[in-house]
C-alpha positions as CSV (number, residue, x, y, z in Angstrom):
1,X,-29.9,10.9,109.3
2,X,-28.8,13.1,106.4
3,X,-27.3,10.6,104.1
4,X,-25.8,13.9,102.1
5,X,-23.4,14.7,104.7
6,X,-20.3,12.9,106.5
7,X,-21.1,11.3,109.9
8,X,-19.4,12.0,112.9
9,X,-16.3,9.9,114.5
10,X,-19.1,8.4,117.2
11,X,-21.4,7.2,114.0
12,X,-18.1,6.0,111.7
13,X,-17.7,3.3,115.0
14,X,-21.2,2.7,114.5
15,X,-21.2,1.9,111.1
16,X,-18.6,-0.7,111.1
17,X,-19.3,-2.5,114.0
18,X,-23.5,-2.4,114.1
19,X,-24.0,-0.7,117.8
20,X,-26.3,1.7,118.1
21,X,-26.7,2.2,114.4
22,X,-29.8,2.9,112.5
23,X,-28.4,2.1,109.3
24,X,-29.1,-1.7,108.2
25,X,-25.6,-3.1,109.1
26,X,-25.8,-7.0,108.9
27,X,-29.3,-6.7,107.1
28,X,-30.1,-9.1,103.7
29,X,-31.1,-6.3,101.5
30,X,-29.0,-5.7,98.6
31,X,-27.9,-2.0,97.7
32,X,-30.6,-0.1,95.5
33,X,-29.6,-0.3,92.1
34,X,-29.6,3.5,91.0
35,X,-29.4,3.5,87.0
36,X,-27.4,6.3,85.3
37,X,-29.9,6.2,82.7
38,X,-33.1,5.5,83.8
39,X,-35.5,3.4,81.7
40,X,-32.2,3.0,79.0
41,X,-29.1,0.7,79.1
42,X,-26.6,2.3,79.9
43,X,-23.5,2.3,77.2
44,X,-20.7,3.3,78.9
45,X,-17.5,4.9,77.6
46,X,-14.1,4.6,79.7
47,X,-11.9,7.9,79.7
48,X,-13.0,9.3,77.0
49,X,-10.5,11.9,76.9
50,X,-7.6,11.3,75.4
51,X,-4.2,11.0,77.5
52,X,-2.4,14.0,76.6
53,X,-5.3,16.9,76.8
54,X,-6.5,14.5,80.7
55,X,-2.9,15.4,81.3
56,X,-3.7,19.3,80.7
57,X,-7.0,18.6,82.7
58,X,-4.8,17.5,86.2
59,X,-2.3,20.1,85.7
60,X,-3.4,21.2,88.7
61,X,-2.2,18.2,90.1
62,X,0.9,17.9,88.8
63,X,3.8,19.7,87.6
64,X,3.5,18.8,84.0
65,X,2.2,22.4,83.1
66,X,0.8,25.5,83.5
67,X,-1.5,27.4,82.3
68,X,-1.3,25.5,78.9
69,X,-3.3,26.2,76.0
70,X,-6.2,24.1,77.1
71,X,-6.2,25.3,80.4
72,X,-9.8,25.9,81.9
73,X,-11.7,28.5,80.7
74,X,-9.6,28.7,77.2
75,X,-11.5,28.8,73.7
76,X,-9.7,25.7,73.1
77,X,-10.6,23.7,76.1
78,X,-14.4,24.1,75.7
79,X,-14.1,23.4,71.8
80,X,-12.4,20.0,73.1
81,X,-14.9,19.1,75.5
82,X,-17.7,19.7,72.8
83,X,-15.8,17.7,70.5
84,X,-15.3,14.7,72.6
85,X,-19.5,14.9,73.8
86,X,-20.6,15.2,70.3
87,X,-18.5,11.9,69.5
88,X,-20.1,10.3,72.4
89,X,-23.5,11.2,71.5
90,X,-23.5,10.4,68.2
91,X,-21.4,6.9,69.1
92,X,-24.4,6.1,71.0
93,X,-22.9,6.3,74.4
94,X,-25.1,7.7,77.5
95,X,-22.6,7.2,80.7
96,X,-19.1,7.9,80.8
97,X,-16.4,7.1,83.2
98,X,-13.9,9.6,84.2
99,X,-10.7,9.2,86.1
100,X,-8.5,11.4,87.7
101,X,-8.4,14.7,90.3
102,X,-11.5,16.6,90.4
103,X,-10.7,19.5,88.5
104,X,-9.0,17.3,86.0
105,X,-12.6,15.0,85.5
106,X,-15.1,17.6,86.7
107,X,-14.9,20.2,82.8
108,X,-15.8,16.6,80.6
109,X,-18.6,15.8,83.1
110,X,-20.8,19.1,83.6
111,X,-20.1,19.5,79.8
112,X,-21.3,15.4,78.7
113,X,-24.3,16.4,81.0
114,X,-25.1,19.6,78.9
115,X,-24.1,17.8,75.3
116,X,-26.1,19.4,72.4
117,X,-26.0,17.1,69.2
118,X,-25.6,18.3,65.5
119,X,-29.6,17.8,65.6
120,X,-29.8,20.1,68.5
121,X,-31.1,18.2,70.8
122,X,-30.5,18.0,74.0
123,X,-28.7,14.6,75.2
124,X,-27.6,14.4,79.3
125,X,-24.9,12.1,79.2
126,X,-24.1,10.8,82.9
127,X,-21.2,10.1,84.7
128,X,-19.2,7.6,86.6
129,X,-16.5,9.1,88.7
130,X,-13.6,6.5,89.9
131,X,-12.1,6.7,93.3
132,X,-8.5,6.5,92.9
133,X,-6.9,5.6,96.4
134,X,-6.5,8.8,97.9
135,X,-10.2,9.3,97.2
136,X,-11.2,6.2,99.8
137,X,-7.6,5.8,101.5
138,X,-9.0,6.6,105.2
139,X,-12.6,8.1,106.4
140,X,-11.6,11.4,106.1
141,X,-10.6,11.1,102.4
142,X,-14.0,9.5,101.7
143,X,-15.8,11.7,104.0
144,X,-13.9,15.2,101.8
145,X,-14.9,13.4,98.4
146,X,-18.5,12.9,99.1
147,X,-19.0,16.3,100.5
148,X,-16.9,17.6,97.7
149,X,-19.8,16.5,95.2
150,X,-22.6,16.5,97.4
151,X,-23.7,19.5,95.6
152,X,-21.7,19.6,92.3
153,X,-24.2,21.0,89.3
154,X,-23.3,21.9,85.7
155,X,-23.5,25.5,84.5
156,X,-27.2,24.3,83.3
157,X,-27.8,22.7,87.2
158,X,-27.5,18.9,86.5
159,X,-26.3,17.1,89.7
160,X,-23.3,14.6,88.4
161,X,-22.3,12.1,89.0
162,X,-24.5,10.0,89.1
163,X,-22.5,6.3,90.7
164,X,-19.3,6.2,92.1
165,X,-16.4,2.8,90.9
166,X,-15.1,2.3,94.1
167,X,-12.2,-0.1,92.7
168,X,-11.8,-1.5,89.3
169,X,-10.8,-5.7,90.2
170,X,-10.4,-5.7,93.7
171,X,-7.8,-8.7,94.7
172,X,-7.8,-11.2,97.9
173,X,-6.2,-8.6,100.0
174,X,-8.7,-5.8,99.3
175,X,-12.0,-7.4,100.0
176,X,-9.7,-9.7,103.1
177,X,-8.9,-13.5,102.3
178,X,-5.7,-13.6,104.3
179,X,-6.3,-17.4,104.7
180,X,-5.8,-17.7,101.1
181,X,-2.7,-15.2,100.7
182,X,-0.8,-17.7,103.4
183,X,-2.1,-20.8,101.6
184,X,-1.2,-19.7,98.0
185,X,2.7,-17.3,99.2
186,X,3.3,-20.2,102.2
187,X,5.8,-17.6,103.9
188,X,4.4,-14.1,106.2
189,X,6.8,-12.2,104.2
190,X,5.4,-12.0,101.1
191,X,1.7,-11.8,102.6
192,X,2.8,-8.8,104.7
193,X,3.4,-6.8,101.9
194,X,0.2,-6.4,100.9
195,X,-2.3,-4.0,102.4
196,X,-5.6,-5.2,103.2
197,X,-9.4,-4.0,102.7
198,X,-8.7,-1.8,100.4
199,X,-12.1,-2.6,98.7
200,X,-14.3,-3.9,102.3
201,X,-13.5,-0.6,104.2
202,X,-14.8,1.9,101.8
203,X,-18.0,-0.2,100.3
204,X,-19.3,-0.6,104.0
205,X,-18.6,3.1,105.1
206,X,-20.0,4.6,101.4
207,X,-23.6,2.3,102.1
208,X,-25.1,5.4,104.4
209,X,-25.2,7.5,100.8
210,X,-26.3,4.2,99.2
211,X,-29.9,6.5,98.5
212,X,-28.1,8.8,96.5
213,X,-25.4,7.5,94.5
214,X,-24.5,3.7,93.1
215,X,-21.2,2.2,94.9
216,X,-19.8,-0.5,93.1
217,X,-17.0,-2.5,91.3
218,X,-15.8,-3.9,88.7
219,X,-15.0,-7.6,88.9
220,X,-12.7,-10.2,88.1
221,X,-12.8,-13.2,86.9
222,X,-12.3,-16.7,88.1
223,X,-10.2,-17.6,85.1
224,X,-13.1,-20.8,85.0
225,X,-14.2,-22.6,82.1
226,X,-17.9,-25.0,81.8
227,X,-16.8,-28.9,81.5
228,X,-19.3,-30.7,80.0
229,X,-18.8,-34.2,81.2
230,X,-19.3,-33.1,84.2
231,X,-21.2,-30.3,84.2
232,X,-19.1,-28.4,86.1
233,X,-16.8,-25.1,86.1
234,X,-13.5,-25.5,86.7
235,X,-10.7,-23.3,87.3
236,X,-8.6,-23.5,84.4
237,X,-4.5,-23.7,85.4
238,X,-2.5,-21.0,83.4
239,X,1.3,-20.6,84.6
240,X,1.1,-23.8,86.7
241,X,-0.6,-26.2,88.3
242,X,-0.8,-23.5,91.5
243,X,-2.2,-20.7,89.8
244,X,-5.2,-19.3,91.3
245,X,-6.9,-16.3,90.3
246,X,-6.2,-13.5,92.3
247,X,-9.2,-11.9,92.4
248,X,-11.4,-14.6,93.3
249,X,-9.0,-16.3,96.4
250,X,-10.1,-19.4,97.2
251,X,-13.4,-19.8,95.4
252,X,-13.3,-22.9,93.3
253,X,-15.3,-21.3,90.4
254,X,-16.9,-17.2,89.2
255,X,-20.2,-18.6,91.2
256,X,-18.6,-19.1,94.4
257,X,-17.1,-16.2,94.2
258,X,-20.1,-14.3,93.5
259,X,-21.8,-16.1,96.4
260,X,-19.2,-14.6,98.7
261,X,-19.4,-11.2,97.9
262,X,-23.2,-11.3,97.8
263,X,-23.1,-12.4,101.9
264,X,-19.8,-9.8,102.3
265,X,-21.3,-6.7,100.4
266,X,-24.9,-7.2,99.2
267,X,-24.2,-5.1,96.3
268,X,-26.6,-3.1,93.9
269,X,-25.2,-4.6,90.5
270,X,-22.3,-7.5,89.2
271,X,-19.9,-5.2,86.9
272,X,-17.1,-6.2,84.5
273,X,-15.1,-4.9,81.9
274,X,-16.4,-5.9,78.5
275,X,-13.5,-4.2,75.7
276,X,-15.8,-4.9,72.0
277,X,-13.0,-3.2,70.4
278,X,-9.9,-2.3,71.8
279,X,-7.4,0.3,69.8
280,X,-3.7,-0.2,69.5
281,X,-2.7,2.4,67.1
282,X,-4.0,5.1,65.1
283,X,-3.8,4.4,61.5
């Protein structure tokens, strides 16, 4: 099977359900974990672009602008992008993760790949590319993304990217704990309103390129806390005596929770958010 190209309708029924399927469906093995920096940690930035010139990025997708004076291709679009990679580089970030359309992600990740320091060395900055949801909202959205970058380079031929988020906190609803939705709402109504698998659908259908790129998420957390007395973690009660975390459903504590997506999804690495600093204003 060529893992670089979309399957056919016959092999997407495959692929969920098992039959006839050469791909390890139901199998122990967890996802290969594919660094983005090989032999390094990686030190990742989020968005590193700031909001207003990622708004001149997706003008394509939008009606915000046109042609604007950072529109591809401009003087001052490419001194932008070398500004930002030079402050990466020299921050000590190697990965970056971009949000947004293609065009509007695609200019700050060939040109983080290709980053040449104020020492003049060379430093290949890799990327993370986010599925928003009409990125992975049906088969054939997921199935136009991956062929989209199946054979993206940067002007100095450096494939990118190099891992894929597939959804940053998936709740109950996403990965399916509709047990827990009716337990926690008690009424159908306000269950229905959610949509569900959101986060199960795509992470099963992306594992057939699981060779190439790194599928994953970012989790949440259990909202848990380590009792000493009884050497225990418990879930710790915020708004009231109810409250559960959303993310986790009906796991009791983070390692249940973790136990349940390890037999669901077998996946290549546990991610969370980690903010060391976070920036409110500019001073």
């Amino acid at each position: 099977m060529n893992r670089n190209n979309p399957v056919s309708d016959n092999r997407q029924f495959d692929l969920l359900t098992g039959r006839n399927s050469s791909f390890p469906i139901g199998d122990k093995s967890n996802d290969p974990y594919i660094s983005p920096t090989p032999g390094h940690l990686p030190l990742v930035a989020w968005s590193p672009v700031p909001r207003d010139f990622q708004i001149l990025l997706d003008c394509d997708d939008t009606t915000l602008c046109e042609n604007p004076p950072g529109y591809v291709g401009s003087a001052e679009y490419d001194a932008l992008l070398d500004e930002i990679t030079l402050a990466l580089k020299e921050s000590g970030f190697n990965t970056i993760v971009m949000m947004g359309s293609y065009k509007g992600c695609e200019g700050m990740m060939e040109a983080a790949l290709d980053t040449i320091g104020s020492d003049g060395k060379t430093c290949d900055i890799k990327s993370i590319f986010v599925l928003l949801p009409r990125y992975r909202e049906s088969f054939a959205a997921i199935n136009s993304t991956i062929s989209h970058f199946s054979d993206r380079i940067s002007p100095k031929g450096k494939q990118y990217p190099s891992s894929f988020l597939i959804m940053d906190e998936p709740q109950f609803n996403d990965w399916s704990q509709p047990v827990f939705a009716l337990q926690y709402y008690e009424t159908k109504d306000k269950v229905s309103q959610y949509s569900w698998n959101n986060f199960t659908l795509p992470c099963i259908y992306l594992k057939q390129w699981r060779d190439r790129w790194m599928f994953f998420a970012n989790l949440g957390g259990a909202n848990d806390e380590y009792d000493k007395k009884t050497d225990k973690w418990k879930i710790v009660s915020l708004a009231s005596e109810k409250y559960r975390s959303l993310f986790v459903a009906a796991a009791d504590n983070q390692e249940q929770y973790l136990k349940a997506l390890q037999l669901l999804f077998h996946p290549a690495v546990w991610s969370y958010d980690q903010y060391p600093f976070v920036i409110y204003k500019i001073i």
